[in-house]
N, C-alpha and C positions, 0 to 999 in steps of 0.2 A: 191262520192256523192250518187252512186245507191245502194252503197254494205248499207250504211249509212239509208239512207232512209227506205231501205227495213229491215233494223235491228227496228225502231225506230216506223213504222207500225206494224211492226208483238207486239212489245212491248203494243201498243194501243190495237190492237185484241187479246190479252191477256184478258187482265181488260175488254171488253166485252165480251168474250167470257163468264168469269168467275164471272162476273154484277149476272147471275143468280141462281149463287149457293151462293152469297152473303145476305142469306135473315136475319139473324140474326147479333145480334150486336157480336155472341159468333164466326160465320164466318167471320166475318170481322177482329176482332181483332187479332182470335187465330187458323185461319182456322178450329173450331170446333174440335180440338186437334186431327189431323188424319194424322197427318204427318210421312211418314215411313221415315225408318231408312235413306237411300239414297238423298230423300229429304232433309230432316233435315240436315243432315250432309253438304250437298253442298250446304244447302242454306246459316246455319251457317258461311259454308266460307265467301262464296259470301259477306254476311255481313260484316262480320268481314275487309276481304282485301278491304279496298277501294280503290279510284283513288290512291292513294300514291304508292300500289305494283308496280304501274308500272309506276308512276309520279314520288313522292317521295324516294322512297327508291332506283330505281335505278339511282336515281338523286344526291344521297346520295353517295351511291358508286361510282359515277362516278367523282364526286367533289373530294372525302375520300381516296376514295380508298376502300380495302378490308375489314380495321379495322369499318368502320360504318355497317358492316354483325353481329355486335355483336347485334345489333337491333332484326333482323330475329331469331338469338338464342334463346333470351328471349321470342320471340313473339309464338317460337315453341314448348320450354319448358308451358309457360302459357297456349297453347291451349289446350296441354295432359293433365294436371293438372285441368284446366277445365273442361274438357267430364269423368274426370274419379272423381273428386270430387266433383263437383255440379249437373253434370246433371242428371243424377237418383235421389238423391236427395230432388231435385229441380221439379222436373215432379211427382213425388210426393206429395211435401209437397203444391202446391200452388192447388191441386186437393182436398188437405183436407182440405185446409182453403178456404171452400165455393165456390170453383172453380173459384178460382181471375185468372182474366183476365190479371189485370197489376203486377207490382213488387208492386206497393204501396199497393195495394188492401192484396198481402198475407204479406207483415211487418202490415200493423193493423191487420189483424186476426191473425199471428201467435203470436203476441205480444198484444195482448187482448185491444188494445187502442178506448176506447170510445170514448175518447176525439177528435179523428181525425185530430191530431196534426200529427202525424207521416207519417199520409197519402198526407196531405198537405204538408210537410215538402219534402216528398221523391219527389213527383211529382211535384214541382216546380224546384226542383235539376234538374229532368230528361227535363224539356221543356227549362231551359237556355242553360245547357250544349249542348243538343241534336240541339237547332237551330243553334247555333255555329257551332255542326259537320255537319247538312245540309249543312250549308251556302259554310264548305268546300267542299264537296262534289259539290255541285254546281260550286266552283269556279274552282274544276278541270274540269267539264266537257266543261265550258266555255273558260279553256286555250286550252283544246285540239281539241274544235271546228275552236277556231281561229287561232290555228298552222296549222292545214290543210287545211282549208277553207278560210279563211281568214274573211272579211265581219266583222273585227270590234268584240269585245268580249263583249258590251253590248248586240247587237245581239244573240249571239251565245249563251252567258248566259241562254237568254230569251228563246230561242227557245228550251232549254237542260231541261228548270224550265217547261214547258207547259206539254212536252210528261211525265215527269216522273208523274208531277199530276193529269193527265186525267186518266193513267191506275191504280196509284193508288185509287182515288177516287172510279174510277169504281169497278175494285173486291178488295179492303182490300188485308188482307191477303193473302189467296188464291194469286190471282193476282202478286204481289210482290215475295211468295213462288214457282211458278211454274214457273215464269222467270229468279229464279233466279237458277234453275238446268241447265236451255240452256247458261247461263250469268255464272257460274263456269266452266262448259265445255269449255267454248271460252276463259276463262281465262287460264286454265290448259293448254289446247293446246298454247296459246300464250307465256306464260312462258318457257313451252318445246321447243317449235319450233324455237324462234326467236335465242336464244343465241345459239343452235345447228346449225343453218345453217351460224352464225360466226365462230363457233367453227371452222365448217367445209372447210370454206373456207378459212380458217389459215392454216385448213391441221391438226390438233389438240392441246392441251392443251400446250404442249412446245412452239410451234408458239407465242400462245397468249401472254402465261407467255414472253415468250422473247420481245414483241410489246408492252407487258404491263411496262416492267419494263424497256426500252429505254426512256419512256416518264419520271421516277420517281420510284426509289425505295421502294418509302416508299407506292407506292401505292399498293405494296404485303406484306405489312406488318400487322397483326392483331394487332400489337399494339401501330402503330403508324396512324395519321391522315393529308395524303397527304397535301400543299398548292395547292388552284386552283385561278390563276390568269387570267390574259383576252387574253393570247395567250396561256400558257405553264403552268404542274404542278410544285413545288415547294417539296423539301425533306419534311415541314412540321413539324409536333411537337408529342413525343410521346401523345398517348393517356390517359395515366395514370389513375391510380384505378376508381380513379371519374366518367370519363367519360366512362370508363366499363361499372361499376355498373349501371348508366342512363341508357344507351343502353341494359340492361337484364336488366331492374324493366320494360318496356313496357310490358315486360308478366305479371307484378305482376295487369296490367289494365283488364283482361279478367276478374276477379271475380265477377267485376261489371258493366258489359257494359251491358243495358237491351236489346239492338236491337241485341245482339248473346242469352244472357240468353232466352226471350221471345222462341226464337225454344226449348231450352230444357223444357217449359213449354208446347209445340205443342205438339213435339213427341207424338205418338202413345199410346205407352207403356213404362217404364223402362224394359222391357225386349230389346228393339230396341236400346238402347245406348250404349251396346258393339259395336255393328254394325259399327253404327254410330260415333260413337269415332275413331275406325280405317279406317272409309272412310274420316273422317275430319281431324284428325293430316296426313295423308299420304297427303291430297289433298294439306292442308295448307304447309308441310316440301318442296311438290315439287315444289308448286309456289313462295316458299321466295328461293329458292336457284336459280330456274331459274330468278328471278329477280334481285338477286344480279350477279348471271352471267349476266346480258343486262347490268348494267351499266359498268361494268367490260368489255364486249366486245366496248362499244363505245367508253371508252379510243382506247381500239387498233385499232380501227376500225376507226373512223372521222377522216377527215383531221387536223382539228381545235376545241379548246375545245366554248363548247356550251356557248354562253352568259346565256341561263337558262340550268343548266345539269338538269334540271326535264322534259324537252325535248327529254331527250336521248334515249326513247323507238320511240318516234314519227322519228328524224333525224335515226336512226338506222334502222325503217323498209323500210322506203323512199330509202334507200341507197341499201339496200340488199335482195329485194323482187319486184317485181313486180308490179304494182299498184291495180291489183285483188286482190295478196295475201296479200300486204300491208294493204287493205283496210282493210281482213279481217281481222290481227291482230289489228289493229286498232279500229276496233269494240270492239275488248277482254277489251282495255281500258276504252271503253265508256261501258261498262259490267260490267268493278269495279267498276268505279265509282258509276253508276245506282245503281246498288245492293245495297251499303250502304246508299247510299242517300233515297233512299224508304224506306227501313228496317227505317232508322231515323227517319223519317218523320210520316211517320207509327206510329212509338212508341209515339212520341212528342202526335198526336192526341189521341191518347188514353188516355194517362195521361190528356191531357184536360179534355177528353170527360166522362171516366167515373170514373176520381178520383177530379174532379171540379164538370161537370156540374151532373152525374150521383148521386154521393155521396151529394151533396150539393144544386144545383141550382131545380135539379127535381129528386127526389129521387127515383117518380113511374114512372118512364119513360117508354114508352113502347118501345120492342123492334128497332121496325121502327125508333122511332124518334132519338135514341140510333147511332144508322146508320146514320140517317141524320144528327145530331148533329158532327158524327164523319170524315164524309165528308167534312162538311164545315168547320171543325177546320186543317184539312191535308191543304187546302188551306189558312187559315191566318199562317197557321207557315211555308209553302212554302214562303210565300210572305217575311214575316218578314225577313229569312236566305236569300231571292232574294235582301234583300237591304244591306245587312251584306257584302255579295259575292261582289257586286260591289264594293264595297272598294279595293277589290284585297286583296294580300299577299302570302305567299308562302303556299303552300298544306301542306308540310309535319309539321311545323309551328302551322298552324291552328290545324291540326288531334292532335299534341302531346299536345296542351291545355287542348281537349275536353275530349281525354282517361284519360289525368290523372287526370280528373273532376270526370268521372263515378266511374275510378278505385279506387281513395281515400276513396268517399266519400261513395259506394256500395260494394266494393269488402268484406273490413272486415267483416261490417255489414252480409252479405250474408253467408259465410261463418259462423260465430257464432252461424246463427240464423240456420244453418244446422245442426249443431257443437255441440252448447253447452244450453242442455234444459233450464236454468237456467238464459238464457240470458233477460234482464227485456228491457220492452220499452224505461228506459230512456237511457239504454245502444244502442242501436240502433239509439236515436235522438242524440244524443252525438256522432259518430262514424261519422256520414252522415252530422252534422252541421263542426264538426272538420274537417273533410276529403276537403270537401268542400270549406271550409273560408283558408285551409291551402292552395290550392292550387290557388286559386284566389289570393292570397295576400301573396303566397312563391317569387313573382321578386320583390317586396316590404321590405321583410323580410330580405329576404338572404344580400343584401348589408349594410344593417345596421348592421350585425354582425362582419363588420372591417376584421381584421385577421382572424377570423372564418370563412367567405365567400368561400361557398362549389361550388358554381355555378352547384349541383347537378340537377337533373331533378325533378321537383316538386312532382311527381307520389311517388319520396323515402319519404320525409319528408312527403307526404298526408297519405300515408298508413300506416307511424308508428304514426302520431298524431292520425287518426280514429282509429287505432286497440289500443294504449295505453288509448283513451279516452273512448272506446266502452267496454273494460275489466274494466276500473276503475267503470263505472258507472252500467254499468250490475252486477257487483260484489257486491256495497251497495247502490245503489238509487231505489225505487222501488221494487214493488215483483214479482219473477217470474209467467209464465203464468199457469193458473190454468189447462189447459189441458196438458195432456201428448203428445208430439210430435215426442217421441225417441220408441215406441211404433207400431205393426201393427195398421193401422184401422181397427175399429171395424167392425167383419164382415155384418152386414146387411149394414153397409153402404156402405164398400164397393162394397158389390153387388148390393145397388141402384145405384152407377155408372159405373159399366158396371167394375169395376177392377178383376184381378186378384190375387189368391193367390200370387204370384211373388212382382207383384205392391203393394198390404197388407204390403209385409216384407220390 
């Protein structure tokens, strides 16, 4: 409770501390684009891994076995693919269209749309999907409150929902960015540490492999997927292509997730994204493998299998640490989750704030009000995901809804509009309605198809309907945009923004 507390304080003094470098709506949203490589990179993560790294996924393996690690694969390949084909890009092209703050803000300018259908269309995408992934977020930090603590999970909920929104309200961006470098460290270290000091007390990897595979064969198998019952694992059933494929398409969700993109819109420079690339894929590969090693060691390791195996980093540290160093792994949890739930929460207000009320409601807004506008909108979409959370459900569940929301209905679009000059705005509203409607209404879909019934992960079907509807309509509806995008900017402009020859090319 002390290690907790004093994680949870310092969190608060964060967001004040950082209240006064918050004077603009452009520091709040985008940390005034000053983000170096190190930052960027380990905020990205932070983002990115929510409660699941260490709820879900070794929750996952622990139930699974080894075969649900094909997760962590996809999610490793997607993040290199990521940093090496959007984020330069991207840091970029959202500086030349007008210096948009949000994702909606540069699909209308880069896609010429008056109408500001496009911008409404995206930004409503981003505040349903996004209070969804709050809501998860929140409900992991409320299961992990109450596995420790105890005191009832409405409780624990509420008390997880107050601190995240005092420090973000306080500093924005800033705020959320600069905790989330101490909040990846504690992750990293957690990851490494925990499954090593199992490892270690097995005496090494033989050990484990031999404790692991007493309980279930099939629980070292990649291509089969353990039974887990309420005393004892079971052989199981293979995994077959299908359920591969699901497990690698979670990376195909990085193209379009705005609460990771938004940092490659920070960064500094496109010259900072080699950097940054190789401090984020190394940071991310080491904590999905030590994650998959924790659920992997709780099999060996607990007496009895976990009534929730999304508990099995919480029953794991309890058992094999100390209650100082328990604690502070422990914190590493309430670190993940924190991270993406702010990041989320973060973005949600934004797209309120200045692709509603800024583009529509007051269009001469002044900076201030901009800020305060943006304040008060992080707390109704707090609140809203605070009453979603209460429902309960499973973490890792809620998270694979939400990704394959962003990822359908963003990822292509995103991509194209990097890609391919020629792409028109209807192809873009087509892509993100597609993407979208496919994956809301894929557990719908799919069972009416009889013997065709793929039981695949919505994320395949959403990214082939948006990228087939996004190329069909980009290709004859509409005409492409009358600026050049494939092109340096022009130099005087880019010297009114402070770029570089580099940044130009």
């Amino acid at each position: 409770m002390i290690t907790f507390g004093i994680f949870l304080l310092a969190m608060v003094a964060v967001g004040i501390w950082t209240y006064q470098d918050t004077l603009t709506f452009s520091d709040f949203a985008l940390g005034g684009r000053r983000l170096s490589a190190p930052v960027a990179a380990l905020s990205a993560g932070a983002s990115d891994m929510s409660g699941w790294l260490f709820l879900g996924l070794p929750g996952a393996v622990y139930a699974g076995g080894i075969g649900a690690s094909w997760l962590a694969v996809g999610l490793a390949i997607g993040t290199y693919l990521n940093w090496r084909l959007v984020a330069p890009r991207l840091r970029t092209y959202t500086e030349r269209a007008g210096d948009a703050m949000t994702l909606s803000a540069y699909l209308e300018e880069r896609f010429e749309d008056g109408s500001r259908l496009l911008r409404v269309l995206s930004a409503t995408v981003i505040v349903v999907f996004f209070t969804v992934y709050v809501a998860s977020g929140l409900l992991a930090g409320g299961v992990l409150f109450e596995g420790i603590f105890g005191g009832g999970f409405e409780f624990a909920l509420t008390v997880f929902a107050v601190v995240i929104v005092v420090y973000t309200v306080l500093g924005g961006f800033r705020a959320v960015s600069v905790t989330h470098s101490v909040q990846a460290t504690l992750m990293f270290g957690a990851a490494v540490a925990l499954p090593a000091i199992a490892i270690g007390m097995f005496g090494g990897f033989d050990a484990l492999r031999t404790a692991i595979t007493d309980k279930s064969t099939s629980l070292l198998d990649v291509t089969a997927k353990a039974g887990f019952g309420a005393d004892r694992w079971t052989s199981g059933e293979p995994l077959g292509a299908v359920a591969v494929v699901s497990l690698l398409a979670w990376g195909l969700g990085y193209f379009g997730q705005p609460h990771i993109l938004v940092r490659f819109m920070s960064i500094r420079s496109s010259r900072d994204v080699p950097l940054a690339r190789r401090i984020g894929v190394g940071w991310v590969v080491l904590c999905l493998a030590g994650a998959a090693l924790i659920g992997l060691a709780g099999i060996a390791t607990l007496d009895r299998p976990l009534d929730n195996p999304e508990t099995v980093f919480i029953a794991l540290a309890a058992q094999l640490v100390n209650p100082w160093g328990a604690a502070v792994l422990l914190v590493a949890v309430l670190a993940a989750i924190k991270s993406s739930a702010d990041s989320q929460l973060l973005v949600s207000a934004m797209a309120l704030t200045e692709d509603f009320y800024g583009a529509f409601l007051k269009r001469r807004a002044s900076d201030a009000s901009k800020v305060l506008a943006a304040r008060a909108t992080v707390v109704v979409v707090a609140l809203v995901a605070y009453v979603i959370a209460l429902s309960g459900g499973a973490v890792l569940d809620i998270v694979a809804y939400a990704w394959a929301g962003f990822g359908a209905a963003f990822g292509p679009v995103i991509l194209l509009s990097l890609y391919w000059p020629r792409m028109t705005r209807a192809g873009a509203m087509a892509g993100i309605v597609t993407g979208a409607a496919t994956v809301l209404l894929w557990k719908q879909i799919d069972p009416l198809l009889g013997p065709l019934q793929s039981g695949i992960y919505e994320m395949v079907p959403g990214v082939l309907a948006a990228t087939a509807a996004a190329l069909l309509f980009g290709a004859f509806v509409g005409r492409p945009p009358r600026r050049s995008w494939s092109g340096p900017m022009a130099p005087k402009a880019a010297a009114a923004r402070g770029l570089s020859a580099h940044d130009m090319a």
